[in-house]
N, C-alpha and C positions, 0 to 999 in steps of 0.2 A: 525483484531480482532474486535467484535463486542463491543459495549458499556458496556452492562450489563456483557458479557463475558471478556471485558477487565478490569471492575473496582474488579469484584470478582478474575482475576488471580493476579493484582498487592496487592490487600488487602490479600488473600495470603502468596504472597513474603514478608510481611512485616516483616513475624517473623526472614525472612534470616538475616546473617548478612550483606550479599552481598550489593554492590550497585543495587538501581531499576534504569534502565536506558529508558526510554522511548523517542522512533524515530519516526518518520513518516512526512510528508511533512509537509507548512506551512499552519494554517488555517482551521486545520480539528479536531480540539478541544481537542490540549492534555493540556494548559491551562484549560480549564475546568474541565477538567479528574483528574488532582491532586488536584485541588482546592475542589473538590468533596470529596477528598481521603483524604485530611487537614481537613474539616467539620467529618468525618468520625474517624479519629485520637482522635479530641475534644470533640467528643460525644463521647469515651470512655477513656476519660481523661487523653490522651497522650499528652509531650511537644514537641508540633509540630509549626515550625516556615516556614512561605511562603515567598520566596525570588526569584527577579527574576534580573538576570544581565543584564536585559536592564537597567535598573538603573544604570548611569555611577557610582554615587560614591559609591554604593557599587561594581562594576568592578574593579575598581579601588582600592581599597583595597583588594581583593581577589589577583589581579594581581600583588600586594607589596609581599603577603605572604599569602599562604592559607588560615593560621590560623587566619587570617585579619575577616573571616567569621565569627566566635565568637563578632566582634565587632556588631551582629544586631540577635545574640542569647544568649543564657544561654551557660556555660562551659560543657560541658559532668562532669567533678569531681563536678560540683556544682548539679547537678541531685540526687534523694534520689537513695540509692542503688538496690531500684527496679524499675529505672524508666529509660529509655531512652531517648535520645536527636533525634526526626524527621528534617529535616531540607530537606523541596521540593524546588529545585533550577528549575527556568523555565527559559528557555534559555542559558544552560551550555556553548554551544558551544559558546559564546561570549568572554568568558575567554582565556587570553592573548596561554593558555596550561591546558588545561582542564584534558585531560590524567593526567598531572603531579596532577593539583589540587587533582583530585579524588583519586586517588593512593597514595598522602601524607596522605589527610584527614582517608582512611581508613586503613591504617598501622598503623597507630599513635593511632586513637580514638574507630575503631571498637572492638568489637559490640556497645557499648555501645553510638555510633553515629549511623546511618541510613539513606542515602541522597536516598532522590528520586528525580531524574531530567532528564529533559525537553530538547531532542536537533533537531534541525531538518536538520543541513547539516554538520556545515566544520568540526567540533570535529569527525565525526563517518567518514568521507574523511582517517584522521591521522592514519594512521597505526599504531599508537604508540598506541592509543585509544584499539586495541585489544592486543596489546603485553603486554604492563605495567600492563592494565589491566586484564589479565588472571586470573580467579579464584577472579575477587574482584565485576562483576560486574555479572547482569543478565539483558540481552536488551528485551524487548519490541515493537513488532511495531504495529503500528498506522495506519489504513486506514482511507477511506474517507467513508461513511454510508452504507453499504448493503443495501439492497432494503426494508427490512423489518425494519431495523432502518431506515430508507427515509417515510416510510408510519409512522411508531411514530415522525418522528417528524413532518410531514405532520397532524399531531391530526387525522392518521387515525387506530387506532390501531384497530376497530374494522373489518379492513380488512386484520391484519395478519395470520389470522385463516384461510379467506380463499384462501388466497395466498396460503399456508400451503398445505392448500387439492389442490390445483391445481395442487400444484408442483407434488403431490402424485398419481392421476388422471390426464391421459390429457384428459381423455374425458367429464373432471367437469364442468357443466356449474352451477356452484351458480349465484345470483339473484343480485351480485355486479363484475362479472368478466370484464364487459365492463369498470366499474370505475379501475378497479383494470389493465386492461391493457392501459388505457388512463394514468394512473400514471406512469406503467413501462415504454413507450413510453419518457415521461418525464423524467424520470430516464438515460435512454439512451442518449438523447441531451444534460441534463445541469449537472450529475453525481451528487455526494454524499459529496460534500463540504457545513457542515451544515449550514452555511452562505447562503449560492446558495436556494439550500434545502428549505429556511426559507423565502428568500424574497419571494412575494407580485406577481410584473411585471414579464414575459418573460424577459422586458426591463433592470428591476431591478439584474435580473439573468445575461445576459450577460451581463452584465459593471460589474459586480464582477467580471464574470470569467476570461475578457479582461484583469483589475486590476489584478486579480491572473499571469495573462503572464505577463504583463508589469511590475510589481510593484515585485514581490516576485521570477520571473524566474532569475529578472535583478540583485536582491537582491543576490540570490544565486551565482548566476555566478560572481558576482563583490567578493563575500568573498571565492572562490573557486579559486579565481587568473584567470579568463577567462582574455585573451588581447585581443579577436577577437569577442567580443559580437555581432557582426549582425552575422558571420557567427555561430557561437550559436544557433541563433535563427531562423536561414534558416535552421540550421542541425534539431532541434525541429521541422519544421515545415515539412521536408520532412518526418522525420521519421513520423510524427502524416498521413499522405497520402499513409502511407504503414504500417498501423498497421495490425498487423497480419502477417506482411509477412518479409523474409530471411531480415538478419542485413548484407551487403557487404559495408565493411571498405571502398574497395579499390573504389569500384564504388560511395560513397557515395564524396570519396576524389573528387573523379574526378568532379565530378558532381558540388563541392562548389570550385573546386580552392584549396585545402588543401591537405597537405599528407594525405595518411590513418592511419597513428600513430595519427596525433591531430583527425581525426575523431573520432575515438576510443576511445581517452583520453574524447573529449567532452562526446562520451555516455557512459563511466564510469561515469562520472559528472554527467550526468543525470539520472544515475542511484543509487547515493549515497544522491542527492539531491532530490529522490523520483517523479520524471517526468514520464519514466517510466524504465520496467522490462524487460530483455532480457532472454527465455526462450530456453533452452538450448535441443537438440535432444536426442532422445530416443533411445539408441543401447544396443544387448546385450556385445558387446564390451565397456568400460568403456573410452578407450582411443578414441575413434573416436567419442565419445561424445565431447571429450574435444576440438578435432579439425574441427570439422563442424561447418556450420554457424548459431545462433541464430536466432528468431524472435522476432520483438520487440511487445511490449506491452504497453497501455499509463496506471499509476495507477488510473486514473480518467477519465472517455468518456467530462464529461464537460472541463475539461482542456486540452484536444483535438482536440473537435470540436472549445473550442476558439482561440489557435494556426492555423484552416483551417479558421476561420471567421465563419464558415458552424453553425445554428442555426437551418436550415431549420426543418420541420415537418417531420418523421419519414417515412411516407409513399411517400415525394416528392424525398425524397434522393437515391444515388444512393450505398452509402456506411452503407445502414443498415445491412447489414450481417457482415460488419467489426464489427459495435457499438455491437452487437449482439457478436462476438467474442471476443470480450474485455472486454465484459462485465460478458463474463463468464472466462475470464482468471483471471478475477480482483474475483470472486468470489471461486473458485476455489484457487488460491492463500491466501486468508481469511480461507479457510476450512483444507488447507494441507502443511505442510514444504516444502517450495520451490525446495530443492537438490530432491523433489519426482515428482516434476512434471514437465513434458517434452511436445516434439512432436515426430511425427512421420514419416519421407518421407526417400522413396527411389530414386534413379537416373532417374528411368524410373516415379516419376509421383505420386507414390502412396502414399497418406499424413494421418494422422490422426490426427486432430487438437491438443487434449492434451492427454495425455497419464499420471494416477496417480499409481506411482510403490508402491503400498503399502506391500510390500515383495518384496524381490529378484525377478523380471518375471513375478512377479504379481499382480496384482491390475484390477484399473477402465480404459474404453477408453470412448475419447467422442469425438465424429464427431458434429462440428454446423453447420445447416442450416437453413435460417432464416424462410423457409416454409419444413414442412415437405415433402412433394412431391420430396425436390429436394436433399432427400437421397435416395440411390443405394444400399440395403448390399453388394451387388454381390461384392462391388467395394473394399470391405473390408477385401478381402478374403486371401488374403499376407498376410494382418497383423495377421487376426485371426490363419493360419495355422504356424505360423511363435509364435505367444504368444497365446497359444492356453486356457491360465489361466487368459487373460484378457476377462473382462465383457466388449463388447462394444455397445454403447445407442448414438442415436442421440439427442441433444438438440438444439431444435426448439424455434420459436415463435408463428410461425402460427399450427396448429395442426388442421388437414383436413381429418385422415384420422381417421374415429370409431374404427374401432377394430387395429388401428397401438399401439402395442407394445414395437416397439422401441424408438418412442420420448418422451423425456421426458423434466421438466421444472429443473431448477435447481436454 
């Protein structure tokens, strides 16, 4: 969800009585995001209180008794009768039982309480988190910066426009496109964590993103109950050297020494803890969706490439059509409800990278290649006669051919 599109849907939700629940990995500014949304409450004269449970003593009192929470705000009965009690909690998931938290808090006090808060792994892990919570919460998630939020906070916003028409035009040549692909290049190797994003050095950039694997994967894993942390992080690193391509439990076991049950369990982990996406195949059968293999996806090319070590410059690598394919899965994902978007391969061969069902059998297809040249329609021609209501468009990087129709930027 983009910035400007995420702070207008949560501002929004305020009037629900629901809870706002906001997810997304560590480090990619949803601290900021409420804190934005608390300034935003106060300028229009709501009793808005900011609390965050890293704070052990107030933990610590919430974890005695929910209602402990009142001890570092106003009462909801002490409120005037047209006023409501806000209270943003950042970092929910710290609580001893979050689920329970949230579910006392709003049986008891809603409407006339309102939590918005902050979790990024083991609270939304708990299956209890969607049962208890049925009908009391609305989730949110949280990515790392789109490319056009990467060039605002790059202070480059005068090249959103023409990013804009490129995507619109591939045969656009405006008088800033060389800058404007010299950025997405960079986009590609160090992603969209606005920290990243912000420093100064290349230098400065990889030692965050390093700190992001070491410091916040290890975080994750140790509050998710991991016992086998290197093999964790062998499994993260194999999968980031086969992005884009089939999830195999059994071969992945083999491969580390582990059953393929903990394999599987580890990339559910990594996928509740936002590492990355398992993107599920595309059949007119619903059921043999359910049983074919996944491809994985990383949610950020920078946190990636720093599990490969690989930094290298776009043009020396040998995996830029993966960075390239990830990077549109990652966007893609940001523009459409996940249950809609798949892939597409048959036994003999025949693949379509993502597939978006926007109706029953119908929708968008997108084939990437990272030079135009090196799409075939011919090749497509299964799929077309087979969904004959899908649109399918290659999306490229390089775009070499004038009057080519089919690529596009996305």
């Amino acid at each position: 969800m983009e910035r400007s599109a995420a702070l207008k849907s949560l501002k929004n939700h305020l009037v629900k009585p629901q809870h706002t629940i906001i997810i997304g990995s560590r480090q990619i500014g949803k601290t900021t995001l409420v804190k934005q949304l608390a300034e935003q409450l106060e300028r229009d004269n709501e009793v808005v209180y900011f609390l965050t449970f890293e704070d052990p003593t107030i933990l610590e009192a919430v974890n005695q008794h929910a209602e402990n929470i009142f001890n570092y705000t106003l009462l909801p009965a002490d409120l005037p009768a047209d006023k409501r009690l806000y209270i943003i909690i950042d970092e929910v998931q710290y609580a001893k039982d979050p689920s329970k938290f949230l579910k006392l808090l709003y049986d008891k006090y809603s409407p006339k309480l309102k939590i918005i808060a902050t979790g990024s792994s083991a609270f939304y892990i708990d299956k209890s988190f969607k049962d208890s919570l049925a009908g009391r919460k609305k989730v949110f998630e949280f990515f790392p910066l789109a490319f056009d939020e990467f060039l605002h906070f790059k202070g480059e916003d005068g090249l959103i426009t023409e990013w804009e028409q490129m995507k619109k035009r591939v045969t656009y040549q405006g008088l800033q496109r060389s800058r404007i692909n010299a950025l997405f290049d960079e986009y590609l190797i160090y992603g969209g964590y606005p920290a990243v994003v912000l420093a100064d050095t290349e230098q400065e950039k990889q030692e965050m993103l390093k700190e992001l694997v070491n410091s916040y994967m290890k975080k994750d894993a140790l509050e998710a109950g991991i016992k086998e942390e290197l093999k964790f992080f062998q499994l993260a690193r194999l999968l980031a050297d086969q992005t884009g391509n089939l999830v195999n439990n059994h071969e992945l076991g083999n491969t580390l020494q582990m059953a393929s049950s903990t394999a599987e369990n580890y990339i559910y982990l990594m996928q509740k803890t936002f590492i990355v996406r398992l993107l599920s195949p595309f059949y007119g059968n619903v059921r043999k969706e359910l049983t074919k293999m996944p491809k994985v996806y990383f949610n950020d090319n920078g946190l990636r490439n720093a599990l490969l070590n690989n930094f290298s410059k776009l043009n020396d690598r040998s995996d830029k059509g993966e960075l390239l394919e990830n990077y549109v899965y990652c966007r893609l994902r940001q523009l459409y409800d996940a249950d809609h978007l798949h892939f597409w391969r048959t036994a003999d061969g025949n693949e379509v990278d993502f597939v978006v069902e926007e109706q029953l059998n119908k929708g968008l297809a997108y084939e990437v290649k990272y030079n135009d040249v090196q799409f075939k329609p011919n090749k497509y021609k299964k799929f077309l006669e087979a969904y004959s209501d899908f649109n399918l468009a290659c999306i490229c990087k390089l775009i070499t051919k004038d009057d080519s129709i089919e690529a596009i930027r996305l």
